[in-house]
C-alpha beads as a LAMMPS data file, in Angstrom:
LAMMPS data file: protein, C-alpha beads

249 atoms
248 bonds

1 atom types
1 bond types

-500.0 500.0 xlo xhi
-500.0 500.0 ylo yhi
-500.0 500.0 zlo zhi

Masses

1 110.0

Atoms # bond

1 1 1 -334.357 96.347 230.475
2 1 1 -335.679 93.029 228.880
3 1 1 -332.524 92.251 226.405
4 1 1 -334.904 89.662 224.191
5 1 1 -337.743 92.687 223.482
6 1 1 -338.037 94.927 220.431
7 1 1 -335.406 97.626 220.235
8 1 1 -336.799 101.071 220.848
9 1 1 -335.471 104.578 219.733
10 1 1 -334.303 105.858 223.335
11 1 1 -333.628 109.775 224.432
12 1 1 -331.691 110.259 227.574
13 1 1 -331.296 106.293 228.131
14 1 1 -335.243 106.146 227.763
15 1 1 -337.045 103.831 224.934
16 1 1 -340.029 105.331 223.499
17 1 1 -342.277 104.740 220.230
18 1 1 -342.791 105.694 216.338
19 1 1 -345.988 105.616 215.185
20 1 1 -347.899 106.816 212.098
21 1 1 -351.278 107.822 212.387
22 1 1 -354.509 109.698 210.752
23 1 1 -356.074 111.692 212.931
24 1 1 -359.529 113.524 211.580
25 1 1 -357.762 113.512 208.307
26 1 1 -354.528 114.621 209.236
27 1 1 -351.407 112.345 208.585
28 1 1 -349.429 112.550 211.979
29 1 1 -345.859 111.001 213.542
30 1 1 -346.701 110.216 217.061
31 1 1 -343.577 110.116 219.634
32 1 1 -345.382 108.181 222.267
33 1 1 -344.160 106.579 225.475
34 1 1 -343.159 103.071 226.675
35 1 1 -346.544 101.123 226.732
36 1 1 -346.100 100.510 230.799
37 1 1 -346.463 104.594 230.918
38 1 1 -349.417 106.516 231.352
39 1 1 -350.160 109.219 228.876
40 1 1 -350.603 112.355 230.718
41 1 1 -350.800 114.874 227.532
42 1 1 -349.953 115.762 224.452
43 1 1 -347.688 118.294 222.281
44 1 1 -348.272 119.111 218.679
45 1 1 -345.062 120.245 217.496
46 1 1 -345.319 122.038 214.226
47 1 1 -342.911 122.636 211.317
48 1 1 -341.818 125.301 208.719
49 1 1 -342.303 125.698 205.460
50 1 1 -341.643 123.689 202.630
51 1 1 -340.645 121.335 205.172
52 1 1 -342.540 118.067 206.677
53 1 1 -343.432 116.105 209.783
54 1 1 -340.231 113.933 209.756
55 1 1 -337.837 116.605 209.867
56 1 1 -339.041 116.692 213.450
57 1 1 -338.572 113.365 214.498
58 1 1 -336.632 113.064 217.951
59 1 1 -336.091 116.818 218.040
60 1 1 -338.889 116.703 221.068
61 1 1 -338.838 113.105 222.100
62 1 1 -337.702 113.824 225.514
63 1 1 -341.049 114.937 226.354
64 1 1 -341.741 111.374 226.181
65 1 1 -339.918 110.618 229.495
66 1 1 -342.631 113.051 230.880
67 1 1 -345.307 111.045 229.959
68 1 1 -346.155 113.511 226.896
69 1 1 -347.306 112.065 223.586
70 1 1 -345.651 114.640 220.588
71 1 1 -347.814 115.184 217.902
72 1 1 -346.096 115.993 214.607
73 1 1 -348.717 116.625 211.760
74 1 1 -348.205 117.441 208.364
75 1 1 -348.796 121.315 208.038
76 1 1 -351.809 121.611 205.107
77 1 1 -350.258 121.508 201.484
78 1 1 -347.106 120.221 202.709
79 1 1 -345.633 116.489 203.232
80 1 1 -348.264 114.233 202.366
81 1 1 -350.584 116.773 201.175
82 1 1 -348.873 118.475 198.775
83 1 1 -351.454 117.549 196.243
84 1 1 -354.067 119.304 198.020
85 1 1 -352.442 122.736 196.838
86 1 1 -354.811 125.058 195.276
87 1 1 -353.958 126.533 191.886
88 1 1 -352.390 129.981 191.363
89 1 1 -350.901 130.786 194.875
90 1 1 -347.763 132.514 194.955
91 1 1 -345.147 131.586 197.420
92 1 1 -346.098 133.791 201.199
93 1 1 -350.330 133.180 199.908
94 1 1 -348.698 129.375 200.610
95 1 1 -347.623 129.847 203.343
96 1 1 -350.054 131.561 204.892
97 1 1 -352.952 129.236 203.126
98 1 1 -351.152 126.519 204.791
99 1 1 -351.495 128.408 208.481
100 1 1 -354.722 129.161 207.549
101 1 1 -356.053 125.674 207.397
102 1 1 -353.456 124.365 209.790
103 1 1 -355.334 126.337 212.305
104 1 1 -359.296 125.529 211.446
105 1 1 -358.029 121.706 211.428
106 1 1 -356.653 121.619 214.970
107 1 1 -359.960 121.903 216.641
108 1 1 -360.675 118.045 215.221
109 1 1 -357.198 117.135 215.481
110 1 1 -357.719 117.573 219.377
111 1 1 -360.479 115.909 219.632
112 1 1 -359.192 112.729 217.735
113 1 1 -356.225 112.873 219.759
114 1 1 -358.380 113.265 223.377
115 1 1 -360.604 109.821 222.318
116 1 1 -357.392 107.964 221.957
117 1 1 -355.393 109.130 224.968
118 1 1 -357.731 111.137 227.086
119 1 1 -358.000 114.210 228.441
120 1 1 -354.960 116.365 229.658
121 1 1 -352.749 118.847 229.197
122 1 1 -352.317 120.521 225.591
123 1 1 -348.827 121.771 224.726
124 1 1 -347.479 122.833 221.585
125 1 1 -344.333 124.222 219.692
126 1 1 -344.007 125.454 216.478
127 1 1 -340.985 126.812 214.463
128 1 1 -340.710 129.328 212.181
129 1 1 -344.018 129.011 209.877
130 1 1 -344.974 126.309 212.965
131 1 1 -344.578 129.466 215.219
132 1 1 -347.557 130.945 213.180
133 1 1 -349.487 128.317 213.442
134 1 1 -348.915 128.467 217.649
135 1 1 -349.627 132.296 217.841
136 1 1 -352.874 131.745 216.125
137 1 1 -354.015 128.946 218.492
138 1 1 -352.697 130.518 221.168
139 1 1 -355.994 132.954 220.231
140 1 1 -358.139 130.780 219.041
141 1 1 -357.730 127.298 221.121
142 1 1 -358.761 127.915 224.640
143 1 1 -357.412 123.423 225.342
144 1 1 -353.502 125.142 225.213
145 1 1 -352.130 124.577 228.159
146 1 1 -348.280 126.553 227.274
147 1 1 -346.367 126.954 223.680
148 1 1 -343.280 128.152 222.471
149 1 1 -342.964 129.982 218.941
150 1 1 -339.468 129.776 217.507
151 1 1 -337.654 131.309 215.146
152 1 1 -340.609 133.282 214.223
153 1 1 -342.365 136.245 214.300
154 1 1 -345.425 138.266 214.986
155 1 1 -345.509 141.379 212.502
156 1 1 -347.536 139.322 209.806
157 1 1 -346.564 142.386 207.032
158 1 1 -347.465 140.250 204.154
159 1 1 -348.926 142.768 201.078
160 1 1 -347.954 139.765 198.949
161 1 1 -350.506 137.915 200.133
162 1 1 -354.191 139.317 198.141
163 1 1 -355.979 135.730 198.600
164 1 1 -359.452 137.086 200.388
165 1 1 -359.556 134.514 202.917
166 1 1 -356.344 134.485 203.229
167 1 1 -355.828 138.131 203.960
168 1 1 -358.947 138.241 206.438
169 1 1 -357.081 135.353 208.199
170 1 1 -353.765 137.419 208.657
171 1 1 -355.286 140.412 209.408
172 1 1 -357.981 138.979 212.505
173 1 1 -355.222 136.817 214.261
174 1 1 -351.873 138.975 213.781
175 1 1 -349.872 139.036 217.186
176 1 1 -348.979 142.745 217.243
177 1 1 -352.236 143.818 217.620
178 1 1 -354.133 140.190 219.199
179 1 1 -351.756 139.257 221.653
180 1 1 -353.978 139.841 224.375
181 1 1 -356.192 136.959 222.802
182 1 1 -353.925 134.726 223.605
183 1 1 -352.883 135.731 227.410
184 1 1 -352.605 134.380 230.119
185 1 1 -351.857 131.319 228.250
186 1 1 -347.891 131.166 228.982
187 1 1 -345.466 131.397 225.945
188 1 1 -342.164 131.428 225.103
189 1 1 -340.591 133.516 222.094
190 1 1 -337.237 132.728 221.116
191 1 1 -335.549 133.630 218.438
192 1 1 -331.967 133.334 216.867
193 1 1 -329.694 136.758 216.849
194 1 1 -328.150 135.863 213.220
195 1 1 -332.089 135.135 211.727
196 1 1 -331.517 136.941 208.208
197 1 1 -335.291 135.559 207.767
198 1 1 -336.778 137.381 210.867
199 1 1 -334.114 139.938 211.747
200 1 1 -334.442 140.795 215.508
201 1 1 -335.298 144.875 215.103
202 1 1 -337.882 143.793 212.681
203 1 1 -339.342 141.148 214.058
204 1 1 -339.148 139.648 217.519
205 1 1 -338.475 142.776 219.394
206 1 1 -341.808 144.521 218.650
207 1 1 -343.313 140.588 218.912
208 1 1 -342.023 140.502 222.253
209 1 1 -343.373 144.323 223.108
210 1 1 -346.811 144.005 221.824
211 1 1 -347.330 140.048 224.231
212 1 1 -345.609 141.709 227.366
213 1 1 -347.889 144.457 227.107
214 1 1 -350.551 141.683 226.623
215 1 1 -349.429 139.683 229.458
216 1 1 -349.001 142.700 231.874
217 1 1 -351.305 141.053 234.265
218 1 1 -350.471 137.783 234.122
219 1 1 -346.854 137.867 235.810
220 1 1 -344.211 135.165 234.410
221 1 1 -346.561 133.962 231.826
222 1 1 -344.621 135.222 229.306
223 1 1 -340.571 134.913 228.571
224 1 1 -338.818 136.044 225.534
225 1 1 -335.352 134.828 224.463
226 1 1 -332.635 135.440 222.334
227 1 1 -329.462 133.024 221.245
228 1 1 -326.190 134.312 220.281
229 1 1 -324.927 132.710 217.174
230 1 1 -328.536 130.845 215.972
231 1 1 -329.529 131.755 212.245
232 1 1 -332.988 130.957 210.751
233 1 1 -332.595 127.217 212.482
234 1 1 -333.723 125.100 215.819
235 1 1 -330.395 125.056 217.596
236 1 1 -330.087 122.739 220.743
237 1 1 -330.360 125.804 222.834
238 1 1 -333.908 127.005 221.334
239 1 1 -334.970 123.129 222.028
240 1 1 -333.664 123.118 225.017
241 1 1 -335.437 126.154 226.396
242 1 1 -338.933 125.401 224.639
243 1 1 -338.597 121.938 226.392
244 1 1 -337.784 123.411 229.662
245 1 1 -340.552 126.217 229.394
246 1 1 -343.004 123.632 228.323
247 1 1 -342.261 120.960 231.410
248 1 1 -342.399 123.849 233.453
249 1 1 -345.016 123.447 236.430

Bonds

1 1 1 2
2 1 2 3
3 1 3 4
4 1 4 5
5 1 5 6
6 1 6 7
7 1 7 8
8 1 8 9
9 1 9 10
10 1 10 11
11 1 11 12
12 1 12 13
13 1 13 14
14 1 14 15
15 1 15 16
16 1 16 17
17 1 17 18
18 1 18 19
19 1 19 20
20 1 20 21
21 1 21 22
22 1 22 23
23 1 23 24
24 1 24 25
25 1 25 26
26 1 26 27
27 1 27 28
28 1 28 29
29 1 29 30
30 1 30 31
31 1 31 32
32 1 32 33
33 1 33 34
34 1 34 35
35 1 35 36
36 1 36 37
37 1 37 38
38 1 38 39
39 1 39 40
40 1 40 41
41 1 41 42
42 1 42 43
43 1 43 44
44 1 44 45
45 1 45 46
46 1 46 47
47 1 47 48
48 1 48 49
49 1 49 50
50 1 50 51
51 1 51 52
52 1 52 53
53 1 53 54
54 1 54 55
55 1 55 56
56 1 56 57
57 1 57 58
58 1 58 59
59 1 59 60
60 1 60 61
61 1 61 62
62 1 62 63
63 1 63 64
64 1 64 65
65 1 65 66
66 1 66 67
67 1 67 68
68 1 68 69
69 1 69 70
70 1 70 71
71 1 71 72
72 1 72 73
73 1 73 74
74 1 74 75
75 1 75 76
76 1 76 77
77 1 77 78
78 1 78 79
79 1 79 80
80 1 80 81
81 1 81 82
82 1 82 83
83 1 83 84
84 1 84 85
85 1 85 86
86 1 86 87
87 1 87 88
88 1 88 89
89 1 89 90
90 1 90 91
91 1 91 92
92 1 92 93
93 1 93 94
94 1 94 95
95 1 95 96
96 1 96 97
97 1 97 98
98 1 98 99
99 1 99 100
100 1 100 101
101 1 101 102
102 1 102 103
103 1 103 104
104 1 104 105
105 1 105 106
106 1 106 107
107 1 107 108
108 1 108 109
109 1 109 110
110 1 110 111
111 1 111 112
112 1 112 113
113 1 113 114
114 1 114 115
115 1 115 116
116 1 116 117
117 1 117 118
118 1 118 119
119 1 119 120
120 1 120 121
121 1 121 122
122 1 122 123
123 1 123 124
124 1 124 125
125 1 125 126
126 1 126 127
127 1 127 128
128 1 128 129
129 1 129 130
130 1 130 131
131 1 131 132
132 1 132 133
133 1 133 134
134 1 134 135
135 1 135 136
136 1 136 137
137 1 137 138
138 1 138 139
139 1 139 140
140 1 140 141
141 1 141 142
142 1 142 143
143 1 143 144
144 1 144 145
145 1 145 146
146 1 146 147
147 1 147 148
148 1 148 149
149 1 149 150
150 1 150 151
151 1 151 152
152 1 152 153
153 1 153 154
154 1 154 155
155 1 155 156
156 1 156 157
157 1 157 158
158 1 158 159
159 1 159 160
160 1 160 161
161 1 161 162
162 1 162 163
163 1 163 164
164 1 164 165
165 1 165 166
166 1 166 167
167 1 167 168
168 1 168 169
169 1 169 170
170 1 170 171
171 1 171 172
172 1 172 173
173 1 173 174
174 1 174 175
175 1 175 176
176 1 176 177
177 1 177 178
178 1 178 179
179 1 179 180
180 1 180 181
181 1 181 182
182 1 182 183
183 1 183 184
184 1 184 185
185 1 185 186
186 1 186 187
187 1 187 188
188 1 188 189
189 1 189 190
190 1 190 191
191 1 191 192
192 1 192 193
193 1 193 194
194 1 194 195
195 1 195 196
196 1 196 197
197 1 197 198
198 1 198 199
199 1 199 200
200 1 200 201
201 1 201 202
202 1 202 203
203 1 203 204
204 1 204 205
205 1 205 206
206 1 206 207
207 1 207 208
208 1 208 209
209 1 209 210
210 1 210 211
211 1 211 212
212 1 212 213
213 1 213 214
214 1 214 215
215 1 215 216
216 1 216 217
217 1 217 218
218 1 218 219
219 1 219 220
220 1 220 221
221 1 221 222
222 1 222 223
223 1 223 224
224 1 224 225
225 1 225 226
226 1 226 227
227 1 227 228
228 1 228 229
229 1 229 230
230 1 230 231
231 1 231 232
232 1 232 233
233 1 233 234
234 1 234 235
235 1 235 236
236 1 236 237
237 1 237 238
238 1 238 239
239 1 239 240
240 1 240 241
241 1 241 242
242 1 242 243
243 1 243 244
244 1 244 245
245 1 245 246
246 1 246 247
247 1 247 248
248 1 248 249
């Protein structure tokens, strides 16, 4: 290593690069390797709510080492685009607005992200709210290659939420009955055993049920997992496993 050059951020002994970026309108962090490696994909990793692109920062940056660019957008109506909130929402028609338009924007997102590195492999990894965002894609964005949800769930009970759009979004992509849009595309679920958000009975365990019956046909495309001890929180073990599952061959 050059001992005169610009200091890098490094993850496992291996320097890679911060960079801010608009993509199609989107403000992004970009976790991007060394410039002497190629760029053989990308991974859009994608928050929770109330929460923002930098709170993601390094938590994926080993994918670097792999020759992945990560991706970490600001969810819509949240970090930089908080002003873009629409009047009169209560708290879950935010969060699910904010899915909502997370989703239709990803299409262009792609696309800005393919003219600047290329075409290759998709990957992407979302936690809790994020996890909603990566179920949806996972039926609507036939360029994902394999995703992990985290920390989430796929029940999508939400008779809070009375926004028309809104509702007709929850209620034509919700995993327990759509899962089989989104096979064979492989996924990982994993979920914390002391969530008091998304309680195990209520929420992954019938998640799980309705994508293995989903993914009956497509054998070892799909793995569920549970961690001892993990609340409502990405613990080292859940990012370990997503990273593993996503590097997977």
């Amino acid at each position: 290593m050059n001992a005169a050059a610009h200091a890098l951020p490094l993850v496992s002994g291996q320097p890679y690069r911060v960079q801010r970026a608009v993509l199609s309108g989107v403000p992004c962090l970009l976790e991007l390797p060394p410039e002497d490696r190629d760029v053989r994909g990308v991974c859009l990793v994608y928050h929770g709510a109330w929460a923002a692109k930098e709170g993601k920062l390094g938590v994926y940056a080993a994918l670097t080492t792999a020759g992945i660019v990560t991706v970490l957008p600001d969810a819509a109506l949240h970090g930089e685009r908080q002003g873009d909130m629409p009047p009169g929402l209560n708290a879950r028609e935010y969060v699910w607005d904010s899915v909502r338009r997370t989703v239709a924007e990803t299409p262009a997102l792609l696309d800005a992200l393919a003219g600047r590195f290329g075409a290759g492999p998709v990957y992407a990894v979302g936690s809790s709210m994020g996890g909603y965002v990566v179920q949806a894609l996972l039926q609507t964005e036939p360029r994902l290659t394999r995703a992990a949800a985290l920390i989430t769930s796929g029940v999508w009970n939400e008779p809070q939420v009375q926004v028309p759009d809104v509702r007709a979004f929850i209620e034509a992509h919700r995993p327990l009955t759509h899962a089989w849009r989104s096979a064979p595309t492989p996924l990982l679920l994993a979920s914390g055993e002391e969530d008091p958000v998304f309680p195990l009975a209520a929420h992954h365990q019938p998640t799980a049920a309705a994508y293995r019956e989903a993914y009956a046909g497509a054998s070892g495309a799909f793995e569920d997992q549970t961690f001892p001890g993990v609340a409502h929180f990405t613990s080292v073990g859940l990012r370990d496993a997503a990273l593993a599952f996503l590097l997977r061959e």
